[in-house]
N, C-alpha and C positions, 0 to 999 in steps of 0.2 A: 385188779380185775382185768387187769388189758389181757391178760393172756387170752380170756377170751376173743380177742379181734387178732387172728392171726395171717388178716393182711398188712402187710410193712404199708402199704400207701393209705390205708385207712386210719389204722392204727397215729397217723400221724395228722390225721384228722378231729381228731378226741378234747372234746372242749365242755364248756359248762354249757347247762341248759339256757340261764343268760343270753349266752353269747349266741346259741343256735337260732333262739327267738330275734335276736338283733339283725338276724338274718332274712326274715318275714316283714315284707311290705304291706301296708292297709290293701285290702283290695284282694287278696291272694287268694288264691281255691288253691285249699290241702285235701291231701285224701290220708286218713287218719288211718290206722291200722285198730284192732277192736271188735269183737261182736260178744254180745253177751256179759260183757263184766271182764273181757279174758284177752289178753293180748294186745293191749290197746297202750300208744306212748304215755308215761305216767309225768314226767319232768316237763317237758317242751311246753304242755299247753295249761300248764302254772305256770310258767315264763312267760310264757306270749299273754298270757289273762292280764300279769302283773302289767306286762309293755302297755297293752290297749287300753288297763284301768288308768297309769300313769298320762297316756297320749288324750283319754278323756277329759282328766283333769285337765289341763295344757287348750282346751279347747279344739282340738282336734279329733277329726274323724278319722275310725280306725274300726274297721270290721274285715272278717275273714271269710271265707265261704267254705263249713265242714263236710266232707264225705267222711263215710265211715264204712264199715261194714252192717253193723245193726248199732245195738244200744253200746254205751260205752261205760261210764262210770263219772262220779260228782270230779275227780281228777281232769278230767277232759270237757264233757257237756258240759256238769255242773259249772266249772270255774268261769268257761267263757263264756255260758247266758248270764251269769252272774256280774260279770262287767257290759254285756252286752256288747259280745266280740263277735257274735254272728251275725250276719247276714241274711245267709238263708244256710239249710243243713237238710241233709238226705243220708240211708233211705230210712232211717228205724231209729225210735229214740225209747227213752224210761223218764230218764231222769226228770224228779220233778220243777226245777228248777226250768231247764228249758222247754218243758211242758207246758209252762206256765206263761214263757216269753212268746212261745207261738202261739197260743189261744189269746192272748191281748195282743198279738200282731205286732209285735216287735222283731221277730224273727219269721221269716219265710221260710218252709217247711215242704218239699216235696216229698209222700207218701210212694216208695216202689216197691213192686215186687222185687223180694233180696234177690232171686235169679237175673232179675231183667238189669239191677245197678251197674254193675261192672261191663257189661253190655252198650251201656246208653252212656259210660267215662269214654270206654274203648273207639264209640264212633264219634266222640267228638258233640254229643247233643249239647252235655251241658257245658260247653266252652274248654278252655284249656287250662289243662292242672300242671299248677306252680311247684308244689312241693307235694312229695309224699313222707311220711311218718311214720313209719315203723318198727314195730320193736323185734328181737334179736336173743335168745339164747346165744347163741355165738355166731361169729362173722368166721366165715372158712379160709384157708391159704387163697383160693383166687375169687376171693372175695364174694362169696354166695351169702346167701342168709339162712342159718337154719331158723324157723318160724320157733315160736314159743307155744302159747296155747292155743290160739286162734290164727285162721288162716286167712277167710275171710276174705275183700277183694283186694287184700298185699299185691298180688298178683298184677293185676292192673295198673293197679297204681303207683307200684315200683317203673312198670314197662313206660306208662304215659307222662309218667309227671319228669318237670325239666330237671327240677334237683331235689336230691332226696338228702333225708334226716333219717338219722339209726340211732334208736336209745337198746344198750344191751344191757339185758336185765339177768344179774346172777342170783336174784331170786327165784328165775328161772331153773329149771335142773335141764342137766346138762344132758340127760336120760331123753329126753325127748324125741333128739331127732333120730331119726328114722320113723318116725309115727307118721310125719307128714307124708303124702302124696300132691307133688303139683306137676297137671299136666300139660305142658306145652304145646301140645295140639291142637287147642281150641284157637281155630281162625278164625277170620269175619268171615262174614258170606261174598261172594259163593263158592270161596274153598273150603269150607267147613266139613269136618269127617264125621263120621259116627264116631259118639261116646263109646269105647270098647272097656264097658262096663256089666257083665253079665250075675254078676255075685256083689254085695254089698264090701266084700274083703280085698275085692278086686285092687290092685295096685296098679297101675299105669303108667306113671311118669316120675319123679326124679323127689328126693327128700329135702329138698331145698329150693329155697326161689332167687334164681339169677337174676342179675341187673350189671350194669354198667358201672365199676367204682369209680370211673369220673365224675360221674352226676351225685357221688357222695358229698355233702358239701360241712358235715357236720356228726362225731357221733360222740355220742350221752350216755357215759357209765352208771347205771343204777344198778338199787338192789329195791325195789317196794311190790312188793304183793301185789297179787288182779285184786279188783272188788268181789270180795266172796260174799256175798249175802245166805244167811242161812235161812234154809223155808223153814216154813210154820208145820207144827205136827201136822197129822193128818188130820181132819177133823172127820164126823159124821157124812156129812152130806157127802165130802171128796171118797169116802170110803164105799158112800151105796151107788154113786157112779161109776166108781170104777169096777165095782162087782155087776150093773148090768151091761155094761162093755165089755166084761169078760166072760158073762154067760152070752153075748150075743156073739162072742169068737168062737164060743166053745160049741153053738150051735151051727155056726158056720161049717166048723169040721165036721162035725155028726153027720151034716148033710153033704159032707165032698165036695165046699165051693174052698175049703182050705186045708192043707196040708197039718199033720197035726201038729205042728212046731209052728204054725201060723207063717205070714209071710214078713215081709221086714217091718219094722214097726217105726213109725215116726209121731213124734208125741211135742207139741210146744212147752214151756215152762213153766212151771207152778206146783200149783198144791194137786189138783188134782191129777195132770200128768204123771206126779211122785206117787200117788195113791193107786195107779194102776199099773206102775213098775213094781211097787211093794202087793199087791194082789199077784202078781205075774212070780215075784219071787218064792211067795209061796203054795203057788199052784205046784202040780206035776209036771209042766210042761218041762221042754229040755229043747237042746239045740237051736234056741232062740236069735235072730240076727235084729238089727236095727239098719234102716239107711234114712237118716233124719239131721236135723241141723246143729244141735247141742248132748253136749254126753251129760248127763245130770247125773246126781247122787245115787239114782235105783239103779242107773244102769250100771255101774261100777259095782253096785251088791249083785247085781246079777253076773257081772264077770266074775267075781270073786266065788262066788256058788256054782262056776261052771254051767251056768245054765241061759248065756249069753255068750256064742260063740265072737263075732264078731259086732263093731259097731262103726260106722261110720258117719262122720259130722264135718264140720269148719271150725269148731269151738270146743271148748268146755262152758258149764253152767255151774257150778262145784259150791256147796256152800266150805266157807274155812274150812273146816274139818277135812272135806275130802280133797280137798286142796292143795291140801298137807297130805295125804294120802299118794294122791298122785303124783305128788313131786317125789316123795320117798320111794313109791315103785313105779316108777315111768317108764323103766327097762320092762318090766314084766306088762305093764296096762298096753306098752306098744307092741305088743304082739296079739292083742286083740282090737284098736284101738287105730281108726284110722282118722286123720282130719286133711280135707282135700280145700281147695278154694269154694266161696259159696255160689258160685255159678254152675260149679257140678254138683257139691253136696244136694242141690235145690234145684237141679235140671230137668225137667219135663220130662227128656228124651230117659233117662234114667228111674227116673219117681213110675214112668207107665209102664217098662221093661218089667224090672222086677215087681208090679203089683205090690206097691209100700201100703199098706194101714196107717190112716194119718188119723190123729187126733189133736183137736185144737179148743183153745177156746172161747168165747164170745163177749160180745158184750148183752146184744139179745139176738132173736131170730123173730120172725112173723108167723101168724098161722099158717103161713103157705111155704116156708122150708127158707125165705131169703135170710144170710146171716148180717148182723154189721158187727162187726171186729175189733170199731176203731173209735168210731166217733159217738160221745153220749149225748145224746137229745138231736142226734142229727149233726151237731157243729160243732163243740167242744173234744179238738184230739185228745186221744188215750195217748197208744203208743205206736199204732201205726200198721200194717197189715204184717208187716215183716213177710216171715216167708208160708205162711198159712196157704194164700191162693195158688202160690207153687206146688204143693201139695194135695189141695183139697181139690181140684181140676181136675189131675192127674194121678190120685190113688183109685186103686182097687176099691178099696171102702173108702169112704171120707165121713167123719162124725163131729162133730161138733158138740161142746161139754161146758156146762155153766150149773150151778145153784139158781133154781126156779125164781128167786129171789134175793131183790138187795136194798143196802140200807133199810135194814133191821124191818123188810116187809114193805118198803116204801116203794121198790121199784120193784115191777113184774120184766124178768128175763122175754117174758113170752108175750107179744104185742100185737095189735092190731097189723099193721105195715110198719116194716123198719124204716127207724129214723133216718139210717143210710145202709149203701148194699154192698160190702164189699164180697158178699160170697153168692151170688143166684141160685133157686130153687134147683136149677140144671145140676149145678154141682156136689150140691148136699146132699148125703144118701141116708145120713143118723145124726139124732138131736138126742140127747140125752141132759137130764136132771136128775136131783135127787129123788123126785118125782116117779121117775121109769124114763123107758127108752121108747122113743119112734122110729120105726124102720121106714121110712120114704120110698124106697125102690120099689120101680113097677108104678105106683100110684099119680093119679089124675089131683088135681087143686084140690078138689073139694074133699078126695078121701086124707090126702097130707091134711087140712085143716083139721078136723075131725082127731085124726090119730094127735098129732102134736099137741094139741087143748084136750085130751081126755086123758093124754101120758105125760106131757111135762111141764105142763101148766101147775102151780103152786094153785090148792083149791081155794083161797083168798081171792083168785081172779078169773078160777076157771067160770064162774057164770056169768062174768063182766063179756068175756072173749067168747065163749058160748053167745049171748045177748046181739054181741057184735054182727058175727060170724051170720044169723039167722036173719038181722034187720038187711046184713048186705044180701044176705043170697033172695029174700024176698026184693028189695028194691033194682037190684041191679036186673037190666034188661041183659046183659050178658051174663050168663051161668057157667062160664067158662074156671074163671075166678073172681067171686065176686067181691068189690070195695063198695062200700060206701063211703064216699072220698068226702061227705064232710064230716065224718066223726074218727077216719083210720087214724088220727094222730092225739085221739081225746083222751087216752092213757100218757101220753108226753106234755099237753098240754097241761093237764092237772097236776103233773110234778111240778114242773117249772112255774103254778100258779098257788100248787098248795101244797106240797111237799112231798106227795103221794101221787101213784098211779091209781088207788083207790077210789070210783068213782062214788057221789054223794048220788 
């Protein structure tokens, strides 16, 4: 597999993953390469898991401090909360394993917006990065990297960090590059340019990410697979949200706020994002673009049906199946198929230009439009905002999408006040359930209350939040938005007392 490293001074770099981890002091900030399952070093951080679990026994302290781009996979996250080889870890996580080490406070856990991470490595906030980690379809004659699936913030973290690690993976295809776009433009302030980004296909800058191969200190021949996880059919519920999300586009264009080919489409990850790319697949529509952060499995049937012109992301999200798909035609998917670093993918200045359609989706929201994304009961992390608030801010529409209900009817989506806010009434324009949809825009507190509890409240709770909703607006001396602040949290309190948000 060396031919793929076809610099002579790297090339004589090439060692066991062992040896690269023997390389990692206790104490080190890495910046991991990875977002979404895709592109992330697979070898190095099973070696370094083995070193810190060995150093543990030994009595010895030994933790790392991980950057990443988003989530990674049980290879990476998993192994090292698994010895309890972190520290702390930023910005986006899944895995349940480290999930679990940061909710019992084992691991320190910074929550960022994915556009603001690479931003806040670049000025130096969170201290100074030791190593970066990245993986590598092939190393070029003067020593560039061509990225593999994920781009993510490689970028930074090749530029900042003192020395860097390259695992090249030829389970990677080789077809890839040129799909990347990284643009080296982006300064700090205050030389910063305008993103010269008008079109979602738009290319800018160069198909590889440069660095310096002195600061190479190690590279890691593999061949292992991303984590492909395959999603769940569709089911019911995912299917009649995503049908009034597309009769609410479809209304949109009726009335001339959109074009009929809609505008770029950006969608997070799951069951119901997949059930409204396969509604999308088999509409009429045509000429369809995306400017969003992962390429999922709809959007790939929509290139393939022509009816997905371009897409642009930092990742892939692929279950196996199309995984295998895309490695087999990566020559043909890169001709519609762009992946940039996630500081543009997830740009403001960009998301507001082209007027993107984002859909996301929740943990709950409140009668008055605020979303929380992240935390359940208020304190217990999920997986983090990732890059929702970059989008939801700054799209054209922003909507937000959940099943009215969870644990089998035990928890209502739709609450009193949210437990936490990662998204404000300011920014949410559409809530949907399986329920129906609430159109927010233009409306005062008390008309949003009103519309969201009569459209996507599950009727099991809609007269609890009805109930609510009336004692506040009678008691409250301000009719602005009215709480009644000692009962907004008596749907949270009754889970966490009796298993249910059902009140007795």
């Amino acid at each position: 597999m060396t031919d793929r490293i076809a610099n002579a001074q790297l090339r004589g770099k090439v060692m066991s993953a062992d040896e690269a981890a023997a390389l990692i002091p206790a104490g080190a900030q890495i910046g991991f390469g990875g977002f979404t399952g895709s592109g992330y070093p697979k070898e190095l951080p099973k070696a370094l898991a083995a070193r810190i679990k060995a150093a543990h026994e030994a009595g010895e302290d030994f933790t790392v401090n991980a950057f990443t781009g988003a989530s990674t996979a049980p290879e990476l996250d998993g192994v090292l909360a698994e010895v309890d080889g972190m520290g702390w870890r930023m910005p986006y996580q899944s895995d349940p394993t480290l999930r679990k080490k940061i909710n019992d406070g084992t691991i320190r856990y910074t929550d960022i917006h994915l556009s603001h991470s690479a931003q806040l490595v670049a000025e130096g906030f969170c201290g100074r990065l030791d190593f970066a980690a990245v993986e590598a379809t092939r190393i070029t004659e003067d020593g560039s990297i061509v990225p593999t699936s994920s781009v993510g913030n490689n970028k930074t973290y090749l530029d900042m960090a003192e020395k860097v690690i390259i695992e090249v993976n030829s389970w990677q295809s080789l077809e890839l590059e040129g799909m990347h776009d990284v643009w080296n433009g982006y300064l700090t302030p205050p030389n910063r340019p305008a993103i010269p980004i008008t079109n979602p296909g738009d290319r800018i800058g160069d198909a590889f990410l440069t660095l310096d191969p002195s600061k190479v200190v190690a590279v890691i021949e593999t061949e292992d697979p991303d984590r492909n996880s395959p999603f769940k059919p569709i089911d019911d519920d995912s299917r009649a949200i995503a049908g009034y999300l597309l009769d609410f586009y479809a209304n949109e264009v009726e009335h001339g706020r959109m074009p009929k080919n809609l505008l770029p489409l950006q969608s997070g990850v799951g069951n119901i994002p997949n059930a409204v790319l396969d509604g999308l697949l088999k509409s009429d529509l045509e000429n369809l673009t995306s400017y969003t952060e992962v390429i999922q499995d709809g959007m790939v049937d929509l290139i393939d049906a022509g009816k997905l012109t371009v897409a642009s992301a930092t990742a892939f999200s692929l279950s196996p199946e199309y995984a295998h798909k895309m490695n087999e035609g990566a020559e043909k998917y890169r001709r519609s198929i762009v992946l940039r670093p996630q500081e543009i993918s997830n740009h403001p200045e960009v998301i507001r230009r082209l007027g993107v359609l984002s859909c996301n989706g929740m943990i709950e929201a409140d009668i008055y439009g605020n979303v929380n994304s992240t935390h359940v009961c208020g304190t217990r992390m999920m997986n983090g905002i990732g890059g929702s608030g970059d989008f939801t801010r700054n799209a054209y529409i922003s909507a937000f999408v959940s099943p009215s209900t969870a644990k089998n009817g035990a928890i209502s989506a739709i609450v009193p006040m949210a437990s936490h806010v990662d998204h404000t009434e300011h920014d949410v324009m559409v809530i949907i359930t399986e329920q129906g949809l609430a159109d927010l825009r233009g409306l005062a507190p008390r008309q949003r209350a009103r519309k969201i509890i009569e459209n996507c409240a599950h009727p099991d709770y809609r007269a609890q939040l009805t109930e609510y909703y009336e004692a506040a607006l009678a008691s409250s001396k301000a009719k602005h938005t009215p709480h009644d602040l000692a009962h907004s949290f008596d749907f949270h309190r009754s889970f966490l007392e009796n298993g249910t948000m059902r009140l007795s």
